[in-house]
N, C-alpha and C positions, 0 to 999 in steps of 0.2 A: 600150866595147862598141858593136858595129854598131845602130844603129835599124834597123827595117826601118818603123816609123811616126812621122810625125810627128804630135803633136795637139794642139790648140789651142782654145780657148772663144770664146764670142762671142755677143752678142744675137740673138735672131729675125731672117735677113734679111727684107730688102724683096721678093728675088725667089730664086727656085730655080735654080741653075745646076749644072751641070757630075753627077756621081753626085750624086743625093741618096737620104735612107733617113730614113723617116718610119716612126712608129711606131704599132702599131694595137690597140688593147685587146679582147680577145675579151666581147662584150655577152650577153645575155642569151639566150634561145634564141630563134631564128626572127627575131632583129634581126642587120643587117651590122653590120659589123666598125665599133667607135667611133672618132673622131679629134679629135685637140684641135682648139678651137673655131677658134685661131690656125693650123691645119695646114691646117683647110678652107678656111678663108681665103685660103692660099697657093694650093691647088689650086682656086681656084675658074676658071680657066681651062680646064681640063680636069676637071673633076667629075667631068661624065657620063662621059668615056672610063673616067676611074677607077673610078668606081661598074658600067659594064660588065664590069668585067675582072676584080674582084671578086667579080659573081654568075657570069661563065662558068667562073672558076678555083676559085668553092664555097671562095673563102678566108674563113676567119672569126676570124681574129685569133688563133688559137692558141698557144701560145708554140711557140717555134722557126718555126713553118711563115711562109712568106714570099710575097711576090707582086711581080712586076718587071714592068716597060713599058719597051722602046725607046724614045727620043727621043719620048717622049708630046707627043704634039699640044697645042699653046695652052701649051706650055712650054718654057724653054730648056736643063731635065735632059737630059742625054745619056741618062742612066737612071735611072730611078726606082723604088725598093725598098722594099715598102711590109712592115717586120718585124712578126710578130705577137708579141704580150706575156704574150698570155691573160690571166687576171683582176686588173685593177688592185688591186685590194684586198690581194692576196695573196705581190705581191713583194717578197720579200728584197734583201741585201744582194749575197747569192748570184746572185737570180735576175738580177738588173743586169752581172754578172761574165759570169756564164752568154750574155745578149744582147747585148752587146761582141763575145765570140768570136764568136759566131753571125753578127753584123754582118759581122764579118772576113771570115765565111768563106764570106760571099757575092759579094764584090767580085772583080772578075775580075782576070786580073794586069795588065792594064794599065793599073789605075786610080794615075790619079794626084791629082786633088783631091774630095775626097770632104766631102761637110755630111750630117752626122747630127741633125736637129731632135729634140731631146730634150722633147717634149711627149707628155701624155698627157691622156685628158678625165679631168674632173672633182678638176682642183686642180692646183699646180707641182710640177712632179717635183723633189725634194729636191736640192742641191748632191753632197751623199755620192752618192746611189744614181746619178747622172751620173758622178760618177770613179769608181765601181765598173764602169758601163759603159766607160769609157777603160781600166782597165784591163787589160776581159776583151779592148776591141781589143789593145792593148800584147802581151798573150801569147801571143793567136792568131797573131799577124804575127813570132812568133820562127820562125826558122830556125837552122839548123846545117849549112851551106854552104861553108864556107870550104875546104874539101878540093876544091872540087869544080870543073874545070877546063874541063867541058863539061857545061850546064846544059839538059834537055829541056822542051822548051814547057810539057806537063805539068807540069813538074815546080818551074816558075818561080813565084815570090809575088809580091805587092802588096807597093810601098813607099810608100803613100800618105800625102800629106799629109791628114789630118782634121781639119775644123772642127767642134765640136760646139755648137749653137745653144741655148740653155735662156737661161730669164728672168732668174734671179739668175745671171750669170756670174762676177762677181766671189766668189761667195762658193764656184763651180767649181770654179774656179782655187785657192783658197786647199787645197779638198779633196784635189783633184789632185796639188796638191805634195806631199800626207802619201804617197799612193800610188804618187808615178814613186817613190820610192827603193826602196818592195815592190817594184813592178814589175823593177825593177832588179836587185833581190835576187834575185829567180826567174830574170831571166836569166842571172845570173851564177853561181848553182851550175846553171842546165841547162849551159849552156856547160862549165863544169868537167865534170859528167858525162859528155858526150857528145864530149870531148877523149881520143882514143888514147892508151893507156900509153905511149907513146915518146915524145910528147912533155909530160904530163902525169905524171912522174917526182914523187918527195916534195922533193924539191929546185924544181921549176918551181913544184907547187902550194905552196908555202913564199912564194916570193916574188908568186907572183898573192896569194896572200895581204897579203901585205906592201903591195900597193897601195888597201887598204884607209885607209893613212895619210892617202891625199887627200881622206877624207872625215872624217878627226878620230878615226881609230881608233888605240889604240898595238897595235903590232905588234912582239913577241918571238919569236924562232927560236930553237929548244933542237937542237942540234946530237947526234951518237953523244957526244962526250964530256961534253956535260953529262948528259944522257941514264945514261951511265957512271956518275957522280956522283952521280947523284939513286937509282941503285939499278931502275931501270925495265925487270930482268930480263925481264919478261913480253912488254914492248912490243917490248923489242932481237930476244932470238930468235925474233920470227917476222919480222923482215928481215934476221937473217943469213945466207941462201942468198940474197940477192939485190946485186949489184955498186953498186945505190944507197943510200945513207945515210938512215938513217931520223931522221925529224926531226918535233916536237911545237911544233905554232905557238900562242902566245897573245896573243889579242885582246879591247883593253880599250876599253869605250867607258864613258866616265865623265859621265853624264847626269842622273843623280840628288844626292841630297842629299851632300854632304862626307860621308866617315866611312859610309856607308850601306853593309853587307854588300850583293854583288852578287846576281844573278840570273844562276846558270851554264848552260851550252849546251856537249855536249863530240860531238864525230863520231869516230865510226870514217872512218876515209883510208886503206884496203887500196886503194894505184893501181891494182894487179892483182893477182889471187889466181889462180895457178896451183891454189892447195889444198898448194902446201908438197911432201914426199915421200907424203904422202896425194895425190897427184895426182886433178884431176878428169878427169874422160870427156873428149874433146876436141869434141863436141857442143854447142855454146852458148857456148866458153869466154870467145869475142872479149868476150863481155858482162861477163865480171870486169874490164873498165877499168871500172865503176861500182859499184866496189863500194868507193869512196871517197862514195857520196852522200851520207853522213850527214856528213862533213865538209862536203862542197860545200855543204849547206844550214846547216849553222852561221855559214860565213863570207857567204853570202847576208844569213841575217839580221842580222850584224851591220853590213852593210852598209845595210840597211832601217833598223832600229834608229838607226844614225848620220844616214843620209841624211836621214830626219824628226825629229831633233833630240828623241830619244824621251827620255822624264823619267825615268829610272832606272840604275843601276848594274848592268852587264851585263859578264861575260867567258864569251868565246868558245874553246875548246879542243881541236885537233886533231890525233889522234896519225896520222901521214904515213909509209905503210909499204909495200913491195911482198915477198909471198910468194912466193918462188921455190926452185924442186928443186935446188940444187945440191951440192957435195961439202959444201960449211959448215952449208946448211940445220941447223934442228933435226929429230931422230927422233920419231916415236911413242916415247914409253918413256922419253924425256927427262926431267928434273925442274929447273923455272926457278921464280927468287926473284923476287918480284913488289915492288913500289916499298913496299907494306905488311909486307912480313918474310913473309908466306904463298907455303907452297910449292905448283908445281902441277906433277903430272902430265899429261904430252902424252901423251894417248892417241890422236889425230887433228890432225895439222897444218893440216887443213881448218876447223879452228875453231879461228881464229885472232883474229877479231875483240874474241872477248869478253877476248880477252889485253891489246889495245891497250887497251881502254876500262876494263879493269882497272886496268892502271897510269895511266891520265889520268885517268881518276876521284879515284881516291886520290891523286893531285897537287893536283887542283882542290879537293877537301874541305879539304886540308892547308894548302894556300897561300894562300886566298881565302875560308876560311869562309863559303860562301854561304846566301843565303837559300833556296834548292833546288837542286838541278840536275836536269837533261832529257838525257840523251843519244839518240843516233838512229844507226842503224845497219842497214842490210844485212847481217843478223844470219844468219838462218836460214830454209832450205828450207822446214820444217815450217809458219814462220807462212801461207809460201801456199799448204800444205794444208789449214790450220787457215779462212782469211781469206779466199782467193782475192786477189784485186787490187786491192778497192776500202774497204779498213778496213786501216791499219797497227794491229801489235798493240802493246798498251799493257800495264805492266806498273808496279808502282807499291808504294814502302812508305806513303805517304801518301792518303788519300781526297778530301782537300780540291785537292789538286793535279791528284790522277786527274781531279776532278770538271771539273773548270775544263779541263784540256787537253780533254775528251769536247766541253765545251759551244762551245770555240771550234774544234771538228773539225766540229760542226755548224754553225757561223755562216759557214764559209770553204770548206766542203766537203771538209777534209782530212779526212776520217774517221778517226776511230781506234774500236775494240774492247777493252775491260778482260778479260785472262785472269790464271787465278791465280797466286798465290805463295803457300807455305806451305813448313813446317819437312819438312814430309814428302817433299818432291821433294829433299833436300837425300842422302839416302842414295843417289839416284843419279851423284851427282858425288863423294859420299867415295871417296876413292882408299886403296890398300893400305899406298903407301909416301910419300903425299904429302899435306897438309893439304887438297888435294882433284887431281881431273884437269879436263880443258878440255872432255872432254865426256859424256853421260850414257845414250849410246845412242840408239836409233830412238824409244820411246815420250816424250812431250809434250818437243820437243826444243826448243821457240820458249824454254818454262815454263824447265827446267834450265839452258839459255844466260841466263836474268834472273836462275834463282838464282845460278848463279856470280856475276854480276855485280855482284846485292846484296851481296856478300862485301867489299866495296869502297867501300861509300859509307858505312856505318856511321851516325847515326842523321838523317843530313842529308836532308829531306823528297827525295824521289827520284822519277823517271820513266822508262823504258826505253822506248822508240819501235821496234820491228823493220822496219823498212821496205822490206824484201825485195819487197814486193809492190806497193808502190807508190810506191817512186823510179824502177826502169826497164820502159821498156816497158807501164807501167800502159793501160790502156783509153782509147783516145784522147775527148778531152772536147771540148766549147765552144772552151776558149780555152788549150789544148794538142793539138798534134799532134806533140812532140817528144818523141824516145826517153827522153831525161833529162827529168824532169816536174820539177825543183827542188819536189817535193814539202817539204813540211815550211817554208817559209820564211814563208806567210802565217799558217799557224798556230800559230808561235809568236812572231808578231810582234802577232799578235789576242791572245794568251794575257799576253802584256806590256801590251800596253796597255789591256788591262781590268781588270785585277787589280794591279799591280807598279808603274804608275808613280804619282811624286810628285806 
């Protein structure tokens, strides 16, 4: 995968050269802006310019807000970028992520070597909350460019080199290496999202998958005829109107104890959703190339997972499918056997996903016995009536699981929101002639798409993620400005390693 940054640790230099970006803690009221004792140091060639430019700019160290100088006098920064933090006391792990991007997204595009002195007053800034800041640069500086054969000034990134300077580096670096493999992970399902249905087929994403192995993942492709075999009626007809072969990849990364039941992860992989013979509007539609995101971000994480050598037993599982109108297609009105012996009525070939993740579900219980599973999916409309963009909806047989996914939605920013499940939403999905249908009408449509899907997991602690609202297109942040947000990979790679590993 392309870098667009390179980054690298290192002690306090001796002197400031080239971009620099110094960091400024927002003080008390009616005091300027504070700076580590070692920063003033550096600047003390220019102080006074700096302390002028300060009170004319009324910067006061706030978080996000920032202050720059041209080739400052008594220095040999070409530029100098002076970031505000706001209240030292107060920063997360978040808020370090959060001013990385911020960092990023201030360098102009022709920056090529860049020093970020990671100091703040009053004590060292910690190893962790430093590669949190590397990170936030890492994802701000993604792009998705490759199509693109004439590129506007505007519209051109920074590929810079970064040095980030802090006192313990060594023990930076150690931190760093857990996070380039997240980092990697996010870019590798934004990439997969933000990849066209024609070249990102269930067959392509099968084998991007499959390079997963260079990092000590085993990777298994289930083919239409095993597929056949294994009875995965639900998953098959909604890629039988389509001329590519639907296909369920699984990924194993074996990290924890011998003999340890795993920790499962399954995506929906719709490459494209026309919406079946339920056709959609043709208004928005180009955007059903991601409506594979909930795959993209399993194989992310497992690639995270692997890449930091994470202490537990994890499989990964994605059913790889493209909805299309054609003479084969399935009908409304249809009736398909599901991997479980349960029949479903198609009442709407637009709700299609809860079909794949019906039958991968029920494979994954079956085959793997896990310690929980999580699936994630670009499920449904209604969650971003319900949510809007910045809460995936959460859905859960279990409370101790619910708990833990909320609590690492809040440590990583991926937010998630708990809506219900109960026996009573279940009389909207009984069907007349089928052990139930695929969908339950206009009223709580996010709720009935999780009860079917409960129908499937039977008593294995379980999670449903709807992430309609914020895999694409989500509200551009810090340290994303890409259509595909690989939502979902830090949090549950946070959710592992807080709770799950050895």
């Amino acid at each position: 995968m392309p870098d667009h940054v390179k980054i690298s640790f290192a002690k306090f230099p001796a002197a400031l050269e080239g971009i620099v970006v110094l960091l400024a803690a927002e003080p008390a009221e009616g005091e300027a802006p504070a700076l580590a004792p070692a920063v003033e140091a550096l600047l003390a060639p220019s102080g006074p310019l700096v302390a002028g430019a300060v009170q004319a700019d009324r910067f006061t160290g706030k978080s996000g807000k920032s202050l720059e100088l041209i080739a400052p006098t008594g220095l040999d920064a070409s530029r100098l970028i002076i970031m505000g933090v706001g209240k030292v006391p107060n920063l997360n792990a978040f808020d370090w992520l959060k001013l990385g991007g911020a960092i990023m997204g201030r360098l102009p595009a022709s920056a090529k070597d860049v020093s970020v002195v990671v100091a703040l007053p009053g004590g060292e800034v910690p190893a962790e909350a430093a590669a949190e800041l590397a990170l936030g640069l890492r994802l701000r500086a993604y792009a998705f460019d490759r199509y693109k054969t004439k590129k506007k000034a505007d519209e051109a990134s920074p590929k810079p080199k970064v040095t980030l300077y802090i006192e313990d580096d060594a023990a930076a670096k150690r931190a760093w290496k857990k996070r380039e493999g997240i980092g990697e992970g996010v870019v590798m399902a934004r990439d997969l999202v933000n990849e066209p249905a024609n070249v990102l087929t269930p067959t392509e994403f099968a084998k991007r998958a499959g390079d997963l192995a260079k990092v000590g993942v085993d990777v298994e492709v289930l083919g239409e005829k095993d597929l056949k075999k294994l009875g995965m009626g639900a998953l098959l007809g909604v890629g039988q109107g389509s001329e590519q072969e639907t296909r369920v990849v699984v990924m194993r990364w074996n990290g924890g104890k011998s003999g340890e039941a795993p920790v499962a992860f399954v995506g929906k992989g719709v490459v494209f959703d026309t919406g079946g013979i339920s056709i959609k509007q043709a208004a928005g539609m180009e955007d059903m190339k991601g409506d594979m995101a909930g795959a993209a971000c399993v194989v992310g994480l497992m690639h995270a997972l692997a890449s930091r050598k994470a202490k537990v037993n994890a499989v990964g599982l994605i059913g790889l499918v493209e909805n299309m109108p054609d003479g084969k297609a399935q009908r409304p009105g249809d009736i398909v056997t599901s991997m479980s012996g349960q029949t479903i009525e198609i009442i709407n070939t637009d709700a299609e996903g809860r079909l794949v993740l019906g039958d991968v579900l029920w494979y994954a219980k079956e085959r793997f016995k896990p310690q929980f599973m999580v699936d994630l999916a670009t499920l449904t409309g209604a969650i971003i009536v319900a949510l809007g963009t910045e809460h995936a909806g959460l859905f859960s047989n279990n409370d101790t699981l619910a708990s833990r996914l909320t609590e690492s939605g809040l440590t990583t920013g991926e937010k998630v929101w708990r809506l219900p499940l109960s026996a009573e939403y279940d009389k909207l999905i009984d069907s007349k002639f089928a052990d139930m249908k695929n969908t339950g009408g206009r009223f709580g449509g996010s709720i009935t798409a999780a009860q079917f899907i409960q129908r499937f997991v039977g008593d294995v602690p379980w999670a449903h993620l709807d992430i309609a609202g914020t895999a694409m297109a989500s509200p551009a942040t810090e340290f994303n400005r890409s259509w595909g947000a690989g939502w979902g990979v830090r949090l549950l790679d946070d959710l592992v390693a807080r709770h799950y590993e050895s």
